[in-house]
Every structure is written in C-alpha cells, then in structure tokens.
C-alpha positions in Angstrom: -24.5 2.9 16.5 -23.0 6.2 15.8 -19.6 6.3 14.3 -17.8 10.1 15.1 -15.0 10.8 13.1 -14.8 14.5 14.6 -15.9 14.5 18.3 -16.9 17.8 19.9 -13.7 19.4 21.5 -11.4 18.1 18.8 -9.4 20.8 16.9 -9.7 22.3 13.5 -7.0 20.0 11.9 -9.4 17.0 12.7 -12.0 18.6 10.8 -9.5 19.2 8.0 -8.1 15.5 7.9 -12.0 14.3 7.7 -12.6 16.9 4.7 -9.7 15.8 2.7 -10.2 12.2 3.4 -13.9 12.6 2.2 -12.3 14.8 -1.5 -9.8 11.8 -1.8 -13.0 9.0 -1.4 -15.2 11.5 -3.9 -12.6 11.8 -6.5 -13.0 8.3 -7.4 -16.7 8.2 -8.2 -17.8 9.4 -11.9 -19.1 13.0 -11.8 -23.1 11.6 -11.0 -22.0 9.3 -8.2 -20.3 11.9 -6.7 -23.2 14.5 -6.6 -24.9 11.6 -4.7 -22.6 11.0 -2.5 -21.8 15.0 -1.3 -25.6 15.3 -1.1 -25.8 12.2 1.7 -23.3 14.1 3.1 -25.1 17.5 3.3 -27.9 15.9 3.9 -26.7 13.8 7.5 -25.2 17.1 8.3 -28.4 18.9 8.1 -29.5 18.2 11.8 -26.8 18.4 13.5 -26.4 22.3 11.0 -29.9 23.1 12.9 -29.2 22.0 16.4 -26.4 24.3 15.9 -28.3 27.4 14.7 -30.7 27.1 17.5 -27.9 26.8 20.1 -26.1 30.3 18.5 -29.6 31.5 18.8 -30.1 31.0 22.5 -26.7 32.5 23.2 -28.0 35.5 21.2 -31.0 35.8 23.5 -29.9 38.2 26.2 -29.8 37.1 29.9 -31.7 39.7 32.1 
C-alpha cells in the first residue's frame, strides 16, 4: 500500500508543507545519514519524474 502525502489536484501549499516537513525530519540526522536519506527520496521520485517527462512529451507532439 501506497501512502500519498500530495495527491494529484492538491495545491502548491501542499507541496510546500510536505517539503518543509521532510527539511525539519532531515535536520536531525548527522550530515551522512542525511545524504542517505535525500537520496531515497530522489531516488522514489525518479519514476513518477519520468512518467512525467513522457506525459509533457506527448503534449508536445502536435495533434494533426
């Protein structure tokens, strides 16, 4: 199971309130815990980063 903190649709100050709740969680680890953990981070984001690339590329793709 799948736990969304930001679901599609919801606003920008969602997004913002799940950035700065991730800083205030980082700040506690020592410097190479947190590299760790930002780099899980990047690294779950990476698909849903390409699903979203290929989707801007469709809508680029003109409709004749």
């Amino acid at each position: 199971m799948t736990h969304k903190l930001v679901e599609p649709g919801d606003d920008a100050r969602a997004a913002e309130r799940l950035v700065a709740l991730i800083t205030r969680y980082a700040v506690r680890f020592d410097p190479v815990d947190r590299i760790t953990f930002y780099s899980g981070i990047v690294r779950g984001l990476a698909p849903i980063r390409a699903e979203l690339q290929t989707q801007m590329r469709a809508d680029d793709i003109p409709k004749d």
